[in-house]
N, C-alpha and C positions, 0 to 999 in steps of 0.2 A: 956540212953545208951542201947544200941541193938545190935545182933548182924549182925555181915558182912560177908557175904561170895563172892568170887571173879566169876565171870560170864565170859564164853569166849560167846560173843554174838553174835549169826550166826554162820555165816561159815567161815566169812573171813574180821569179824571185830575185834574191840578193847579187850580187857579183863578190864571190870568193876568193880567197887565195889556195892552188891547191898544189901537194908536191909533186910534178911531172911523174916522178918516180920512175923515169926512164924513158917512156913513153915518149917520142918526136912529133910534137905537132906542132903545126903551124896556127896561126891566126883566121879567126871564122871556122876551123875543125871544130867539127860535132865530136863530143868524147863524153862515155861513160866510164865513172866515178865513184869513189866508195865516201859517203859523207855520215859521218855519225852511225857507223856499220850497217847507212842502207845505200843500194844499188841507188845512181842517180846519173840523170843527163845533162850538159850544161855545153853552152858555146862557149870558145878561146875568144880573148878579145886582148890580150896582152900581146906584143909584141915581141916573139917569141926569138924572133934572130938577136934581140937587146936582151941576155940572161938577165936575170934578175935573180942575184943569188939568196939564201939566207936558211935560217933554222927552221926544216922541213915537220921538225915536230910542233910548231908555231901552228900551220896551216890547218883550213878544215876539211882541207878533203885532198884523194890521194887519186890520180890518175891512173883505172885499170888498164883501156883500150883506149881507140879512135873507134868511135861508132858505124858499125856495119850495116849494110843494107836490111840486114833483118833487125837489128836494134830501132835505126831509122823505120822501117814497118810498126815495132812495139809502140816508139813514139808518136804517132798519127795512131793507132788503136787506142791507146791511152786518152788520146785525145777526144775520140767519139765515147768514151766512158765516163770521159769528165763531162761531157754534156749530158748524159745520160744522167748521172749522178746529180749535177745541178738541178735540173725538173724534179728528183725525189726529193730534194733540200728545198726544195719552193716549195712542193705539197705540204711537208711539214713543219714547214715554216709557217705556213698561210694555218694550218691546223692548232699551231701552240699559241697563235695570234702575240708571237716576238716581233717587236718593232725594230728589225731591223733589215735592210736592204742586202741581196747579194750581186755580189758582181761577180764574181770567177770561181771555177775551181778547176784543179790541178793534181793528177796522180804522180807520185814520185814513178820512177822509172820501172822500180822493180811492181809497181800495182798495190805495196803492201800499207800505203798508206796516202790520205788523200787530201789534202788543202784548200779548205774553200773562206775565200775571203769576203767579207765583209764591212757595210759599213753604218753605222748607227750613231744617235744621237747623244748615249751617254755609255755608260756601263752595260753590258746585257750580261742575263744568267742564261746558261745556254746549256747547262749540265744534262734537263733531260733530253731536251733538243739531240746533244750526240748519243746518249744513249740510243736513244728509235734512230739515229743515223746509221750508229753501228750495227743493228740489228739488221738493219733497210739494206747496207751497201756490203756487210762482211767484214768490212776494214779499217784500217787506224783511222781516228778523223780529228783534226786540228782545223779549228774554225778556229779562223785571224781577222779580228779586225785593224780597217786600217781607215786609213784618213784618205780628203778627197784629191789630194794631190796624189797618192799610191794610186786610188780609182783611176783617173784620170793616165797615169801611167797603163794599165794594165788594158784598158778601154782602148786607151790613142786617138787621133783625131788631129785635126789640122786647127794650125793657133791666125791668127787673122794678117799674118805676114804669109800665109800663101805655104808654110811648107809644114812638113810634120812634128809634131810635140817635141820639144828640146827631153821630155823625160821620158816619151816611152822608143827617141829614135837614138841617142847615144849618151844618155845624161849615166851613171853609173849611181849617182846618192844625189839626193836632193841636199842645197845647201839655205843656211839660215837667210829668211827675206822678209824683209822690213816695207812699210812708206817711206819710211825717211831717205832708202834710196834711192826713189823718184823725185822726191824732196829734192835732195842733193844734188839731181841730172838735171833739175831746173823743167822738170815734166810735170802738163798739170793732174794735179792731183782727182781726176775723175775715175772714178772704180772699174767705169767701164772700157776704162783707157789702158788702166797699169794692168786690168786682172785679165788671167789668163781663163778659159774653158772651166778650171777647176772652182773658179772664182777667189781664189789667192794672186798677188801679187806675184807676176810675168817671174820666171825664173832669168828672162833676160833681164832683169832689170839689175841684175849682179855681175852682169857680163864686164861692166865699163866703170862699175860703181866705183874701182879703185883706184880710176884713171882722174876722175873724175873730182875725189875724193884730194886727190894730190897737186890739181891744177887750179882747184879752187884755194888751195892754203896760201897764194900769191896775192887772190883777188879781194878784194874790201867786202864788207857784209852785204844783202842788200838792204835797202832801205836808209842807206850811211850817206852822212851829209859829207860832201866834197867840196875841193875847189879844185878847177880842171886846169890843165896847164895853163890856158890861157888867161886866170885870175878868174874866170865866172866859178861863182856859187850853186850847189845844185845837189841833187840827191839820186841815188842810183836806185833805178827803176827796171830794169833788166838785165842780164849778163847771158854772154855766149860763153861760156867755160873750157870750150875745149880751144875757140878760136883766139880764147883770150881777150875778150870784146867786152865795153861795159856801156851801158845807155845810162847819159845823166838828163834830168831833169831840170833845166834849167828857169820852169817857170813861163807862163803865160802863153804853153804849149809850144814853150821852145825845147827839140829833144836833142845833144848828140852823142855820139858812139864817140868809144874812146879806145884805143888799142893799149894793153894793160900786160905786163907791163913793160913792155919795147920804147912807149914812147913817157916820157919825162912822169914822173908817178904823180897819182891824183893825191892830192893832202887832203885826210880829212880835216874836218871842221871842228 
C-alpha cells in the first residue's frame, strides 16, 4: 500500500491518480511524472496532509520530481511550440478541406508527442491528416476529438453569474445533466436560461438537484386538485420547494400560499 495523490495533468487533460512514490508534495505543487513510459507535467490538487492510501500498481502514473525552474522554463517552451504547431494543423487542415474545427494543442512534457483536440460534427477520417502532421511537426500526433462542453473547458470564459466556468475553474469530470433538472427546481424551461456558454444545460443545475429532489417527495404534484385546511377547493398552481410553500388556486382569481407540510396537510380531491 502507497500513497496517491490526484494529478491534474497538463493543461487541459484528465485529473489522475498517481503513486507519490516518495516524493513530498503538497497541493498546487507543479510535479513531473512518468505516465504510460512518457515524461509528463501535472498540478497536485489532492490534499495531500489527508493520505489517501491504496494499490499503487492501480494508478497511472508515478511521481519522479517536484518540478524545477528549468522544467518550469520547458513547460512555457512547450507551450510557444504548441502554438506553433497549431498554425501547421490549420494549414493542413484548411488544405484536406476536413470539416472539423480545432481548438488546442498540447505537448506532453518530454516534446515527444503532441495533442491537438478537436471538435466536429460526426465521425472524421483523419489518417492522412496525421501522416503530413507527422512529417510537418517530427512527432507523435494524437488528434482527440472532443465535445463542446471539453471545448468550452479548455477555452474557459465567464458563465452569466459573473464568475469563471464551474469546468474549466475546479470541476475535475463532468457529471450526467438533464432538463428534467430544471424541471424538478421548478425553473423555466428557457434554453437561454438553463444553458450554459457551451449551449448544454448549466453544470449548476446539479448542484441542488438532490436537495431538491428529496424536498419535493413531501409535496403533492402540481396541477393536483386539493382541499386547503380551511375546506376551500382548489388546484396547485405553483410551489416554493425549498421553502416548502404551495399556491392553490382557488378560482375566480382567488390565489393562496400554503405552508406544506407544517401546517395541517392539503387533502387531495
Amino acid at each position: 500500500m502507497g500513497q496517491l495523490v490526484q494529478i491534474k495533468l497538463g493543461e487541459w487533460r484528465p485529473v489522475i491518480w498517481a503513486d507519490s512514490n516518495g516524493v513530498f508534495v503538497r497541493r498546487h505543487d507543479m510535479v513531473v511524472l512518468e505516465v504510460e513510459r512518457n515524461m509528463e507535467f501535472g498540478k497536485v490538487i489532492s490534499d495531500t496532509a489527508k493520505a489517501c492510501s491504496g494499490k499503487t500498481e492501480a494508478a497511472a502514473g508515478r511521481l519522479v520530481r517536484l518540478a524545477s525552474d528549468g522544467d518550469l522554463r520547458q513547460v512555457v517552451n512547450n507551450q510557444m511550440k504548441s502554438a506553433e504547431a497549431l498554425k501547421t494543423c490549420e494549414m493542413k487542415v484548411a488544405e484536406s478541406k476536413i470539416e472539423m474545427q480545432l481548438v488546442q494543442a498540447e505537448y506532453t512534457f518530454d516534446a515527444a508527442k503532441i495533442l491537438i483536440y478537436f471538435t466536429a460534427e460526426g465521425r472524421v477520417d483523419f489518417r492522412n491528416l496525421v501522416k503530413d502532421l507527422a512529417k510537418a511537426l517530427r512527432v507523435r500526433i494524437e488528434l482527440k476529438q472532443i465535445g463542446v462542453r471539453d471545448k468550452a473547458k479548455i477555452i474557459g470564459g465567464y458563465g452569466v453569474c459573473g464568475r469563471e466556468l464551474c469546468c474549466s475553474s475546479y470541476m475535475k469530470d463532468f457529471h450526467p445533466l438533464s432538463i428534467k433538472m430544471a424541471k424538478d427546481q421548478g425553473l423555466p424551461l428557457n434554453p437561454q436560461k438553463i444553458s450554459g456558454v457551451c449551449g448544454r444545460v448549466k453544470c449548476c443545475m446539479a448542484y441542488e438537484f438532490q436537495v431538491y429532489r428529496e424536498f419535493s417527495k413531501v409535496l403533492p404534484k402540481m396541477g393536483a386538485k386539493v382541499t386547503t385546511p380551511n375546506g376551500e377547493k382548489g388546484r396547485i398552481v405553483a410551489m416554493d420547494i425549498l421553502k416548502q410553500y404551495v399556491t392553490v388556486d382557488l378560482g375566480e382569481g382567488k390565489l393562496i400560499r400554503v405552508k406544506y407540510p407544517q401546517e395541517p396537510a392539503l387533502q387531495s380531491s
